[in-house]
PyMOL CGO cylinders between C-alpha atoms (Angstrom):
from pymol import cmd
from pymol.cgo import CYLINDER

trace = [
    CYLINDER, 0.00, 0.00, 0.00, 1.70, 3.29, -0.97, 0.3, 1, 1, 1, 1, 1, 1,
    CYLINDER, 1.70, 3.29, -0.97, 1.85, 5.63, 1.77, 0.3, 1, 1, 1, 1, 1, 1,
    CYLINDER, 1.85, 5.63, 1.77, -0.06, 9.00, 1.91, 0.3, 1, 1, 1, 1, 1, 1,
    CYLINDER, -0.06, 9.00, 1.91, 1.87, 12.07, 1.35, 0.3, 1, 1, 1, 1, 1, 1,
    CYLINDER, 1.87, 12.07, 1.35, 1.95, 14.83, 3.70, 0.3, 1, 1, 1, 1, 1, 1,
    CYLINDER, 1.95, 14.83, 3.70, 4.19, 17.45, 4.38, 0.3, 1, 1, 1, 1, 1, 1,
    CYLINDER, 4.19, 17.45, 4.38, 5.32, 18.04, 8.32, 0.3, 1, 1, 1, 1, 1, 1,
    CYLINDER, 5.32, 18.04, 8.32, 5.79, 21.15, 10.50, 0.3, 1, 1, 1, 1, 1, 1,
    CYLINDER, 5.79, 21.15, 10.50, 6.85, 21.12, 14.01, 0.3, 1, 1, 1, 1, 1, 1,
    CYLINDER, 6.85, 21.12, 14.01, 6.29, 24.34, 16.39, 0.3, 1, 1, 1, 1, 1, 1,
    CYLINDER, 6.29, 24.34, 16.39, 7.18, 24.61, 20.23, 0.3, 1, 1, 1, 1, 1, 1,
    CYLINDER, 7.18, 24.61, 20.23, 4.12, 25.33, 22.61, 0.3, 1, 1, 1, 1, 1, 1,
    CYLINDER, 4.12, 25.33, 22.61, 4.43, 27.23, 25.84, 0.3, 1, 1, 1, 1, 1, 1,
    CYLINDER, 4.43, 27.23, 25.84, 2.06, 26.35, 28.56, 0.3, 1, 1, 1, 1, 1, 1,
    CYLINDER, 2.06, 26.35, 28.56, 0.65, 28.15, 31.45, 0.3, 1, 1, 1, 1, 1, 1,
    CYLINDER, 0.65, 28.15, 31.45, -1.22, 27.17, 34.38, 0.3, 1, 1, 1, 1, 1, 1,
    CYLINDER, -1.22, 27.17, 34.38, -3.16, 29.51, 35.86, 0.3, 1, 1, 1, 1, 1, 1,
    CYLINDER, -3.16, 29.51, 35.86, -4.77, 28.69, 39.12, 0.3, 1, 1, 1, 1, 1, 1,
    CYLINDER, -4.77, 28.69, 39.12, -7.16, 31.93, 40.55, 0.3, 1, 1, 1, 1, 1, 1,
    CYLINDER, -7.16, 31.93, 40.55, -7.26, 33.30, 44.26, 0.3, 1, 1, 1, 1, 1, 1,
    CYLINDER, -7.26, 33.30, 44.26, -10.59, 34.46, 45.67, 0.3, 1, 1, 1, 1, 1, 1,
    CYLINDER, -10.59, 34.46, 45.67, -12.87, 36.58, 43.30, 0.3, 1, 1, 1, 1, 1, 1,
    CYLINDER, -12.87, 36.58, 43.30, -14.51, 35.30, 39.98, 0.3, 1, 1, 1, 1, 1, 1,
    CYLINDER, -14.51, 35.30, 39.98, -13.04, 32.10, 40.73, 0.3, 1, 1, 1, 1, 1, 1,
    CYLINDER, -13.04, 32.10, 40.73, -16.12, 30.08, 41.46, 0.3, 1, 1, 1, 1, 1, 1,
    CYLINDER, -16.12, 30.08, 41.46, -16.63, 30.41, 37.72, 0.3, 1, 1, 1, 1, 1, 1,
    CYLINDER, -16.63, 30.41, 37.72, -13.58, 29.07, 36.58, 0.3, 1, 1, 1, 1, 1, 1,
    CYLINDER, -13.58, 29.07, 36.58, -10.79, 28.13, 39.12, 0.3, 1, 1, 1, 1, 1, 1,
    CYLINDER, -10.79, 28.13, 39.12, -7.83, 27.02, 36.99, 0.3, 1, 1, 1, 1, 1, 1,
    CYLINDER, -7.83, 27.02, 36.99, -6.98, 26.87, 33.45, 0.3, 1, 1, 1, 1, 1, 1,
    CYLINDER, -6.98, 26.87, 33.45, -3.85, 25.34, 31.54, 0.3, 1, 1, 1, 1, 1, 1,
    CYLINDER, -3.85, 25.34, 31.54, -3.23, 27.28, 28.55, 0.3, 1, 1, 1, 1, 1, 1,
    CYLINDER, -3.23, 27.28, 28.55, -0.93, 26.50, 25.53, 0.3, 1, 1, 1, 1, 1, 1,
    CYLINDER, -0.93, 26.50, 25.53, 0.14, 28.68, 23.02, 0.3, 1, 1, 1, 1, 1, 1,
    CYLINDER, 0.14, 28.68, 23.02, 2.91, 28.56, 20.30, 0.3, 1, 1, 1, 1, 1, 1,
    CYLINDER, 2.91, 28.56, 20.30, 4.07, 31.33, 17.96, 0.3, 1, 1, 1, 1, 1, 1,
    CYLINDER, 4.07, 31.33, 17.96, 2.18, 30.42, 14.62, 0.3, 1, 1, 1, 1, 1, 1,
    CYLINDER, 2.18, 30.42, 14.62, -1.22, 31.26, 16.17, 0.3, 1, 1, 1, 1, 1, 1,
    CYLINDER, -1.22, 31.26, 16.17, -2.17, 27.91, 18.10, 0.3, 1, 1, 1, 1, 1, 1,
    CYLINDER, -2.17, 27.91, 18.10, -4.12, 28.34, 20.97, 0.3, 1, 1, 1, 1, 1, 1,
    CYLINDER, -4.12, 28.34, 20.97, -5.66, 25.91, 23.43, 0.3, 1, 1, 1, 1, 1, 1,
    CYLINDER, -5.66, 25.91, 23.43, -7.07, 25.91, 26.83, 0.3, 1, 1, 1, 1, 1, 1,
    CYLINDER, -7.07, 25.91, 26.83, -7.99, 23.10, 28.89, 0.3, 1, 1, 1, 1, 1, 1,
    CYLINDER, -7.99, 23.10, 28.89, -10.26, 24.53, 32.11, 0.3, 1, 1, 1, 1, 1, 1,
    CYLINDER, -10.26, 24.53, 32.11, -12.69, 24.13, 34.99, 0.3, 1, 1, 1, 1, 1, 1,
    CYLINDER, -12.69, 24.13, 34.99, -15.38, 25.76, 32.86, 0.3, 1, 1, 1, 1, 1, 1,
    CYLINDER, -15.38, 25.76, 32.86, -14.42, 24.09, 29.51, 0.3, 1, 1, 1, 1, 1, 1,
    CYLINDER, -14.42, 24.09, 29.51, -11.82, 23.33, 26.69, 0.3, 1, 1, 1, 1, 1, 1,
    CYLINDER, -11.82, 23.33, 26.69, -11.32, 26.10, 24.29, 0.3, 1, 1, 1, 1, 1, 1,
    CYLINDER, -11.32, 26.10, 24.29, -8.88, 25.94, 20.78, 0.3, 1, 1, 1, 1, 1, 1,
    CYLINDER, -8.88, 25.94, 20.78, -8.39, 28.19, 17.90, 0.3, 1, 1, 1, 1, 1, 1,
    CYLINDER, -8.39, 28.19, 17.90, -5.89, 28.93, 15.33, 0.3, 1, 1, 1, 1, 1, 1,
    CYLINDER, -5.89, 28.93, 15.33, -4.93, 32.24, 14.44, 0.3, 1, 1, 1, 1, 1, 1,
    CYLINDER, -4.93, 32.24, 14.44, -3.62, 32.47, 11.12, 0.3, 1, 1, 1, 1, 1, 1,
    CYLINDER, -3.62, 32.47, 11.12, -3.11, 36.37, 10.96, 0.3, 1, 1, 1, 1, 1, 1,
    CYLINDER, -3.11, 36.37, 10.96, -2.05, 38.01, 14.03, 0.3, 1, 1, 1, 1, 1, 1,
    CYLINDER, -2.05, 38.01, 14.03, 0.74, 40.30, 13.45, 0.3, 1, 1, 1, 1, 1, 1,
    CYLINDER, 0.74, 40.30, 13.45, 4.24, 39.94, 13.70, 0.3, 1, 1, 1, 1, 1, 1,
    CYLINDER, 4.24, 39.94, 13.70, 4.13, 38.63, 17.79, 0.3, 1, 1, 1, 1, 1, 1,
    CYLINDER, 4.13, 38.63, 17.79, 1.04, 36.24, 18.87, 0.3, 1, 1, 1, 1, 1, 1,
    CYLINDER, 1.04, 36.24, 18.87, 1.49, 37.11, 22.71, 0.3, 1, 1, 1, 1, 1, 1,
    CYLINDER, 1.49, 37.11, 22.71, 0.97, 40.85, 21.72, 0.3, 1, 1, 1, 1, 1, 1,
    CYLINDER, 0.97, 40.85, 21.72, -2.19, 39.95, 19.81, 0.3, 1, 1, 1, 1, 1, 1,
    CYLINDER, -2.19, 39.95, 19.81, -3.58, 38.04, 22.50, 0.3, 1, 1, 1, 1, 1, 1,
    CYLINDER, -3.58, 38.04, 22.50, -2.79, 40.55, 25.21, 0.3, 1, 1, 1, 1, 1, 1,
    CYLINDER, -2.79, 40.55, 25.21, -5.18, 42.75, 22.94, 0.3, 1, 1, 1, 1, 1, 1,
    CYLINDER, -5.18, 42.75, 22.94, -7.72, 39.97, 22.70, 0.3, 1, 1, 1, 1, 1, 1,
    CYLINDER, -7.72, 39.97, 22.70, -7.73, 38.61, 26.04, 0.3, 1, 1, 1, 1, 1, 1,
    CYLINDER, -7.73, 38.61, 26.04, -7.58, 42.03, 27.63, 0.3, 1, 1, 1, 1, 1, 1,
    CYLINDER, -7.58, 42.03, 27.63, -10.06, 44.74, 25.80, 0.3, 1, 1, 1, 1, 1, 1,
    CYLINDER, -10.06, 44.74, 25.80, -13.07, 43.68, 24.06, 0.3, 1, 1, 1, 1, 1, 1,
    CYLINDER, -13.07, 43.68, 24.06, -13.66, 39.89, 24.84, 0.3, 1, 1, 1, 1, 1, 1,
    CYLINDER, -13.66, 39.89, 24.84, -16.32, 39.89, 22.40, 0.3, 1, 1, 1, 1, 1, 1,
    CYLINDER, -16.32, 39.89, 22.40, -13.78, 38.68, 19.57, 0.3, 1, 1, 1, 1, 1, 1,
    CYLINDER, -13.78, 38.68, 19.57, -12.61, 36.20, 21.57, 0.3, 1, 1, 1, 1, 1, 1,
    CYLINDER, -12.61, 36.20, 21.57, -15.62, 35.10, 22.69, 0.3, 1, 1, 1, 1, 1, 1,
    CYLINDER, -15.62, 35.10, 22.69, -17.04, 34.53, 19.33, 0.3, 1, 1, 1, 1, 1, 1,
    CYLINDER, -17.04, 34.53, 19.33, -13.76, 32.74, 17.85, 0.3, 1, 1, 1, 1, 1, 1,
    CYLINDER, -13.76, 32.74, 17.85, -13.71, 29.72, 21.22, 0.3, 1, 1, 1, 1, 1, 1,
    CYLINDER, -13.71, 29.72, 21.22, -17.64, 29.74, 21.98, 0.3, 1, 1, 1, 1, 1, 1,
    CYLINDER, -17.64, 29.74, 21.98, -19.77, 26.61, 20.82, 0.3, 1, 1, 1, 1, 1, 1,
    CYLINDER, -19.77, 26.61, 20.82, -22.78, 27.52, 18.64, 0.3, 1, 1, 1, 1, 1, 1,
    CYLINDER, -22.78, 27.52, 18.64, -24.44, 24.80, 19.66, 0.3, 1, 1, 1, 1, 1, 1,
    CYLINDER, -24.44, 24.80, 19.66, -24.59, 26.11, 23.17, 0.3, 1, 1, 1, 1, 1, 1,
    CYLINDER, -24.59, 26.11, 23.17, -25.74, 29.57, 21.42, 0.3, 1, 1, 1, 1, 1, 1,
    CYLINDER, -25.74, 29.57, 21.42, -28.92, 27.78, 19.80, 0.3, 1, 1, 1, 1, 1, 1,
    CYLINDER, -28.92, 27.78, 19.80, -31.69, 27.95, 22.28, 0.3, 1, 1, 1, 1, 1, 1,
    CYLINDER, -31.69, 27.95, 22.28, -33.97, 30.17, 23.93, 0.3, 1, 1, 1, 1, 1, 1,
    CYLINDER, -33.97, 30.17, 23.93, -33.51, 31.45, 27.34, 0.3, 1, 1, 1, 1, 1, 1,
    CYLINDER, -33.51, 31.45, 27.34, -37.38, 31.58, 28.03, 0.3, 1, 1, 1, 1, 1, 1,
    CYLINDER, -37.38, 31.58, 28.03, -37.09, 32.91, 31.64, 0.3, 1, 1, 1, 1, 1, 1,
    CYLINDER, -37.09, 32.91, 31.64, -35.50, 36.47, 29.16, 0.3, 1, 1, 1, 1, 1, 1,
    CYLINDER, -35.50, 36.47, 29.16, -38.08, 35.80, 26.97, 0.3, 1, 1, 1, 1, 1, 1,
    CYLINDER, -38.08, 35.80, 26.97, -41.19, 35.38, 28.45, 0.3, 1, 1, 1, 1, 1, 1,
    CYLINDER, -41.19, 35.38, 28.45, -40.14, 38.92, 30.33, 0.3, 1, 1, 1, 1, 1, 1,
    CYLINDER, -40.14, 38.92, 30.33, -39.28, 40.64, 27.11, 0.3, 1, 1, 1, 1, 1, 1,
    CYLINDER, -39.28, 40.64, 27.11, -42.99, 39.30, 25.92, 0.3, 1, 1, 1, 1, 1, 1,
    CYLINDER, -42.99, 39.30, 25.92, -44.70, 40.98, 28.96, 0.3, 1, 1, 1, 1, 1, 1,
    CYLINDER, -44.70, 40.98, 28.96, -43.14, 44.25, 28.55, 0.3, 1, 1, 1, 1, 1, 1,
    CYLINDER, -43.14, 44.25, 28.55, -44.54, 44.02, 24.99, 0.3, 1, 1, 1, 1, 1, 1,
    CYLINDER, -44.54, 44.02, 24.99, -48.37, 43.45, 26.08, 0.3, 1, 1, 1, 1, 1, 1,
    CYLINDER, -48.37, 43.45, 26.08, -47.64, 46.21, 28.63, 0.3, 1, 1, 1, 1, 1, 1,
    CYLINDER, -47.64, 46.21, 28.63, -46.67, 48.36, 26.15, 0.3, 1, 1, 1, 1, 1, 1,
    CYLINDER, -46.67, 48.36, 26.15, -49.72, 47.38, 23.52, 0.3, 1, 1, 1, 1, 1, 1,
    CYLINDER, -49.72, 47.38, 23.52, -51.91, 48.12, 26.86, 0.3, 1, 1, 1, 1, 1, 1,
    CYLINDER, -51.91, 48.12, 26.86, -50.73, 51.31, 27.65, 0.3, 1, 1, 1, 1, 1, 1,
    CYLINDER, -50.73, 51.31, 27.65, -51.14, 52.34, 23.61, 0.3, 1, 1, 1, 1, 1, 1,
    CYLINDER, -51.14, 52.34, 23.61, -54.92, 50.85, 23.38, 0.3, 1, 1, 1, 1, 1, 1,
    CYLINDER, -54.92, 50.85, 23.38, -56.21, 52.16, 26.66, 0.3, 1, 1, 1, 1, 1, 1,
    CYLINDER, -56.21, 52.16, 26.66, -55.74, 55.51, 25.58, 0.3, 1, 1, 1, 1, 1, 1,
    CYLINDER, -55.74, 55.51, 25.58, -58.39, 55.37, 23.32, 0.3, 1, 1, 1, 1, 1, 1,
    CYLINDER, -58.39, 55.37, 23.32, -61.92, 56.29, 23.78, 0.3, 1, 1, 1, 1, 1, 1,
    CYLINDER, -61.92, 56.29, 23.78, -63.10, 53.19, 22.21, 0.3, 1, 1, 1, 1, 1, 1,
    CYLINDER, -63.10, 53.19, 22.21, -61.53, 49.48, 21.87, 0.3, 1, 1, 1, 1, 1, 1,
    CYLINDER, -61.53, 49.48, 21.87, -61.27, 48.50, 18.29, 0.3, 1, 1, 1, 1, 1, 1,
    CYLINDER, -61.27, 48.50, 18.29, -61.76, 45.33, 17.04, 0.3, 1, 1, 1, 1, 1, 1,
    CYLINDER, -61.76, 45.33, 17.04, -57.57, 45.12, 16.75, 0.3, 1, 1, 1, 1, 1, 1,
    CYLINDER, -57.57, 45.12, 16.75, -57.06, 46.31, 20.51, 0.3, 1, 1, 1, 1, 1, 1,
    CYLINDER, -57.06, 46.31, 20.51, -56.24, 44.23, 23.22, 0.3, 1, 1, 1, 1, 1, 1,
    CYLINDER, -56.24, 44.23, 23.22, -58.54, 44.56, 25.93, 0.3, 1, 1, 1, 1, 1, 1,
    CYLINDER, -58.54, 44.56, 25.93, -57.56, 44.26, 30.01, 0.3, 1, 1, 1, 1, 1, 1,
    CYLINDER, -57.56, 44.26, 30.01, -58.69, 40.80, 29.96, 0.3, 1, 1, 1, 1, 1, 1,
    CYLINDER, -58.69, 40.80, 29.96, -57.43, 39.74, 26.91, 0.3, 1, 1, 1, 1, 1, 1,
    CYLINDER, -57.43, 39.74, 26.91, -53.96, 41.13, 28.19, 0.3, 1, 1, 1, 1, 1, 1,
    CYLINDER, -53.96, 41.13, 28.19, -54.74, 38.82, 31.38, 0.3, 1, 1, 1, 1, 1, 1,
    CYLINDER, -54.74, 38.82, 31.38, -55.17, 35.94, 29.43, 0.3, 1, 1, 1, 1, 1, 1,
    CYLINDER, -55.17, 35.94, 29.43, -51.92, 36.74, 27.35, 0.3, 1, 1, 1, 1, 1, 1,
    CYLINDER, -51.92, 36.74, 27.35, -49.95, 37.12, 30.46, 0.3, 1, 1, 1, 1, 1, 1,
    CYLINDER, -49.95, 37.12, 30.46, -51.58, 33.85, 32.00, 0.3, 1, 1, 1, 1, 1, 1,
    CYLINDER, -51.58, 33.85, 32.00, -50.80, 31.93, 29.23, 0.3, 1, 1, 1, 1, 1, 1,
    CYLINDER, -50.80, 31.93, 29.23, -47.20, 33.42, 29.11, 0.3, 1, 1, 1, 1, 1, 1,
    CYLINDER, -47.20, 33.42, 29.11, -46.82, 32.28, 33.03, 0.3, 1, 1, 1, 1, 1, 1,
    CYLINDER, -46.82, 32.28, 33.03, -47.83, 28.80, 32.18, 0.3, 1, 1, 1, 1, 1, 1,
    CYLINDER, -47.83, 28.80, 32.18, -45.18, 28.57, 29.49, 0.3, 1, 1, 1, 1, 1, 1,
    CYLINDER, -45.18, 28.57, 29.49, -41.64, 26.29, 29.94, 0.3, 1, 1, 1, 1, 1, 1,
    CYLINDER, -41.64, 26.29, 29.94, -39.53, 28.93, 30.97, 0.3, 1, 1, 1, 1, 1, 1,
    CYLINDER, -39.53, 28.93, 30.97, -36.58, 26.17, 31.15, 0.3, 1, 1, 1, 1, 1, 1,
    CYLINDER, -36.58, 26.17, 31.15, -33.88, 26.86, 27.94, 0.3, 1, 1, 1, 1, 1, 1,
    CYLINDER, -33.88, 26.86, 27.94, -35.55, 25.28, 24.62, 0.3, 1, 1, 1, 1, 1, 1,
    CYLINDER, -35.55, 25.28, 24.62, -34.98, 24.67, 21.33, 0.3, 1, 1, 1, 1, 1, 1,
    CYLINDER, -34.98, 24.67, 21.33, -35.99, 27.13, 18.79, 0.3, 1, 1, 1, 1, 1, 1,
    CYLINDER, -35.99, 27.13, 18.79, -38.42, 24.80, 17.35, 0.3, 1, 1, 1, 1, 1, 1,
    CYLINDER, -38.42, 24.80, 17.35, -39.88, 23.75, 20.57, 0.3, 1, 1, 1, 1, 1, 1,
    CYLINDER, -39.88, 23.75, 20.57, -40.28, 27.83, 21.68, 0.3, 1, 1, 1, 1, 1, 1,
    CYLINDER, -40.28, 27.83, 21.68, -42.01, 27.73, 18.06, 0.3, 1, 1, 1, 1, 1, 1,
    CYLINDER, -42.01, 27.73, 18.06, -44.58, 25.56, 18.58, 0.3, 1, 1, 1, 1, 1, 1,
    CYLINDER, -44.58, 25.56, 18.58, -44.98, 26.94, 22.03, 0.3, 1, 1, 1, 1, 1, 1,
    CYLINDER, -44.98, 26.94, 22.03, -45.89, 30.33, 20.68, 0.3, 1, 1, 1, 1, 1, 1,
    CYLINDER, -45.89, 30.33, 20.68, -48.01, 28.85, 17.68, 0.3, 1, 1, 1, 1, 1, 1,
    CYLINDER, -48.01, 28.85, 17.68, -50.31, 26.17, 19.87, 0.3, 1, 1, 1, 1, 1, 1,
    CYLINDER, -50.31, 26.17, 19.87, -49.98, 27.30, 23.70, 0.3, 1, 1, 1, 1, 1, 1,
    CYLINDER, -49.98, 27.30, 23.70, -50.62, 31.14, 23.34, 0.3, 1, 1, 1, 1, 1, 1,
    CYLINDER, -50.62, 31.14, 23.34, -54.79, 32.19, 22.65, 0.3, 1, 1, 1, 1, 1, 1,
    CYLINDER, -54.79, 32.19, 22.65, -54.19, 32.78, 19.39, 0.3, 1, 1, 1, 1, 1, 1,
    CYLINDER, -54.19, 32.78, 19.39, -56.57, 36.04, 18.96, 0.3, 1, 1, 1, 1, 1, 1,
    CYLINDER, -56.57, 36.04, 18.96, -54.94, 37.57, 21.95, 0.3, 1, 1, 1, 1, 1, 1,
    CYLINDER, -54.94, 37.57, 21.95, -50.87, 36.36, 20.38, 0.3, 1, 1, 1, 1, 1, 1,
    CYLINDER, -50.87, 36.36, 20.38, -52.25, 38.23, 16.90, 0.3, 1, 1, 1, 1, 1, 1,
    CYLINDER, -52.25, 38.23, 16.90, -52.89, 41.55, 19.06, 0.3, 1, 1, 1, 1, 1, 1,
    CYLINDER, -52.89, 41.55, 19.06, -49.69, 41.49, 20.48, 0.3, 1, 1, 1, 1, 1, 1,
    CYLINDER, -49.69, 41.49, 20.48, -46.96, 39.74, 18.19, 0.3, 1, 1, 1, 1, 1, 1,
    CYLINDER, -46.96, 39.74, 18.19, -46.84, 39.26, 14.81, 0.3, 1, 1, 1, 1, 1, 1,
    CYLINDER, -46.84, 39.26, 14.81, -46.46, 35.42, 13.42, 0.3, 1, 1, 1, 1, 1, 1,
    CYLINDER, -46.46, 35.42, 13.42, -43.22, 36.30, 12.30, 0.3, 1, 1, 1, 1, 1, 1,
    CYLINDER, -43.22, 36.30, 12.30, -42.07, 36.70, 16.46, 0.3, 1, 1, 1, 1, 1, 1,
    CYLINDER, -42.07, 36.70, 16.46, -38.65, 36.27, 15.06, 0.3, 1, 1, 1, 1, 1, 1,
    CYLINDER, -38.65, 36.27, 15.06, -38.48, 39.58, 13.93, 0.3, 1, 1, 1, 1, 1, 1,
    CYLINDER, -38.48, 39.58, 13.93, -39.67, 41.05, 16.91, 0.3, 1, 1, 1, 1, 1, 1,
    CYLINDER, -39.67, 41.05, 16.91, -37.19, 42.50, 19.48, 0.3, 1, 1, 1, 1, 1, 1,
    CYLINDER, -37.19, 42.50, 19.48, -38.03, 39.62, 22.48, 0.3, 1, 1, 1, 1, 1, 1,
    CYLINDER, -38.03, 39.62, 22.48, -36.71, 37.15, 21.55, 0.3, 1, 1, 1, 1, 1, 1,
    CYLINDER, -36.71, 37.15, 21.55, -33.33, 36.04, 23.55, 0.3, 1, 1, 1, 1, 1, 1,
    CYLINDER, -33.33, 36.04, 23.55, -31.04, 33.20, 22.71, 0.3, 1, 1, 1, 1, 1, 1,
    CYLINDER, -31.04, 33.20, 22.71, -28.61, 31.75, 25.39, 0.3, 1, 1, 1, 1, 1, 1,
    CYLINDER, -28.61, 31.75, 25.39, -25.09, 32.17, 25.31, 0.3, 1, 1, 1, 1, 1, 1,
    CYLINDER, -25.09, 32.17, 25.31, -22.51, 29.62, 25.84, 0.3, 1, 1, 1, 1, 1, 1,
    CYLINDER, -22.51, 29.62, 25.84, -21.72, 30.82, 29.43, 0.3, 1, 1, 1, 1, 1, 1,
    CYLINDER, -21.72, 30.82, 29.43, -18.64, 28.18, 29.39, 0.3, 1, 1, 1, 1, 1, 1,
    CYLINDER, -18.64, 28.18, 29.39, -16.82, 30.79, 26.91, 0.3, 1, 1, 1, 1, 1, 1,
    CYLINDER, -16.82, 30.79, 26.91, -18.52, 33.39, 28.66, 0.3, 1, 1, 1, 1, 1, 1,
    CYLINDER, -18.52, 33.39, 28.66, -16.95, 32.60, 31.91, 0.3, 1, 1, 1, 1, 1, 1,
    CYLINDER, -16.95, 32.60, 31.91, -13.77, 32.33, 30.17, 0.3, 1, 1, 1, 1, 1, 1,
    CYLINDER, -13.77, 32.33, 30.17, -13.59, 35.48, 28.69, 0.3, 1, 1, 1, 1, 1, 1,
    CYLINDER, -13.59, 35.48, 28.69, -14.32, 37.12, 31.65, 0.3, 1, 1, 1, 1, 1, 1,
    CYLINDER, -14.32, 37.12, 31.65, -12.76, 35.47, 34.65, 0.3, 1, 1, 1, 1, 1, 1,
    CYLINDER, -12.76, 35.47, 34.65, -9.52, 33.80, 32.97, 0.3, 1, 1, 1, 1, 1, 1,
    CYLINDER, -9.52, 33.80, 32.97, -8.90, 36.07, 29.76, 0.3, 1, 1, 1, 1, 1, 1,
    CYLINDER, -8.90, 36.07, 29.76, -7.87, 38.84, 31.19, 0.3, 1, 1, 1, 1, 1, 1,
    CYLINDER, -7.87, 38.84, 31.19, -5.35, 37.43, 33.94, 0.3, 1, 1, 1, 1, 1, 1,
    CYLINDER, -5.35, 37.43, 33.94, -3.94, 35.69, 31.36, 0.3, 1, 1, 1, 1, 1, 1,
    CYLINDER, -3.94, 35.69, 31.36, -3.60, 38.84, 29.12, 0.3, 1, 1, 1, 1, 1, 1,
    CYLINDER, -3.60, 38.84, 29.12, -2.08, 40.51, 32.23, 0.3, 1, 1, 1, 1, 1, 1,
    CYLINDER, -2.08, 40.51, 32.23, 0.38, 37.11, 32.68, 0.3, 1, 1, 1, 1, 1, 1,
    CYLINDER, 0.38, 37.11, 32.68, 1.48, 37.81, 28.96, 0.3, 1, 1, 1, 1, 1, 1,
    CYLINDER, 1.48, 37.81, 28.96, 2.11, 41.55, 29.03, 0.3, 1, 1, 1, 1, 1, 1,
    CYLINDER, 2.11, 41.55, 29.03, 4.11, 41.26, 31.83, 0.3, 1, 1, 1, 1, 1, 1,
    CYLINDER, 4.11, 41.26, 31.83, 6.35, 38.55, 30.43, 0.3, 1, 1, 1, 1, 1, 1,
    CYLINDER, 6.35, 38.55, 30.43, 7.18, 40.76, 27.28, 0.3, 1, 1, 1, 1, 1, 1,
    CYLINDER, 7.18, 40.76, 27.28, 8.04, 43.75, 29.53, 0.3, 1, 1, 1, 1, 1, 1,
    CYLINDER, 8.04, 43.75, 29.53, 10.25, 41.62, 31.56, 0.3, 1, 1, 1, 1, 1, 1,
    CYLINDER, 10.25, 41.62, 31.56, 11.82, 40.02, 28.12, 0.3, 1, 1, 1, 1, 1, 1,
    CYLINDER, 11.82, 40.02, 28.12, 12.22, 43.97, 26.92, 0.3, 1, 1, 1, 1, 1, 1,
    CYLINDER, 12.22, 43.97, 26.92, 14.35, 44.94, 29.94, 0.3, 1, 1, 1, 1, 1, 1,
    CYLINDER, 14.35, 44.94, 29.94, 16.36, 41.71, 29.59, 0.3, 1, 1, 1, 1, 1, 1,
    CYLINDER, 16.36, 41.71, 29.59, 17.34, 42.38, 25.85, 0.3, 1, 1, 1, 1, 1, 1,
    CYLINDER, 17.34, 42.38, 25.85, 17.89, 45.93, 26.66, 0.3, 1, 1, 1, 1, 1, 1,
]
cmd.load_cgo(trace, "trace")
């Protein structure tokens, strides 16, 4: 059998272990980090494992990730994070979001003289609200918040309220993936402050 070809490159990783004292650290205690100078990054932690590859950074990787780790997490947060984590509905967000909106559509209809066959009356906006109480507010699956909205909600009362396109509406939140989340936010930046110290130190040595 004639062997595959394949071309081989060998880079040196660096590793760090972090382990935090007191504050955020009930989020995520430790983390062992690995990085090497083409842009490899990996993190085994508490809170989860996280890996990407970089490959455009500048001309010093520990200087790009100081920037990521340290200012708006966002980036990095977006590059580690699972999606599949980032897929659901956080109904406890939602169903709040949803009673602000018959609030609002309250507050517009009662000013008038004289309820329309379009306005949502007090008890209609009871029922709404009751219906929205006896929802799932666990975290769900967009198509189970779907049929949720479609089958458990009065449907006259939903019409007055949402539109049947709700995902255009402003109420709807998804959940994050609070792994990367806690990552970002607890370990990121110590390790952004481990790095930027190290280069200062390897400055004054080479000075």
């Amino acid at each position: 059998m004639k062997m595959q070809e394949y071309k081989l490159g060998k880079s040196t990783m660096e590793r760090y272990d972090i382990r935090l004292q007191g504050g955020d650290h009930w989020r995520c205690a430790w983390a062992i980090i690995s990085i090497s100078d083409d842009g490899i990054f990996n993190a085994q932690t508490d809170c989860g494992d996280f890996s990407y590859r970089w490959g455009s950074f500048g001309s010093c990787f520990k200087s790009f990730l100081i920037d990521v780790c340290s200012k708006d997490t966002s980036y990095l947060y977006h590059k580690i994070s699972d999606r599949e984590r980032e897929s659901k509905v956080d109904m406890k967000q939602t169903i709040k979001n949803m009673k602000l909106k018959i609030i609002e559509q309250r507050r517009q209809d009662g000013n008038r003289a004289f309820y329309g066959k379009d306005d949502l009356t007090p008890t209609e906006a009871r029922d709404l609200w009751d219906a929205l109480e006896l929802l799932d507010h666990s975290e769900l699956s967009n198509d189970a918040f779907v049929s949720l909205f479609y089958h458990d909600l009065p449907s006259v009362e939903r019409r007055k309220v949402f539109s049947d396109e709700i995902w255009y509406e402003d109420v709807i939140v998804n959940t994050s993936d609070r792994r990367a989340q806690a990552f970002c936010e607890v370990i990121a930046p110590v390790f952004a402050e481990i790095l930027k110290k190290e280069l200062e130190k390897s400055k004054v040595a080479s000075a």
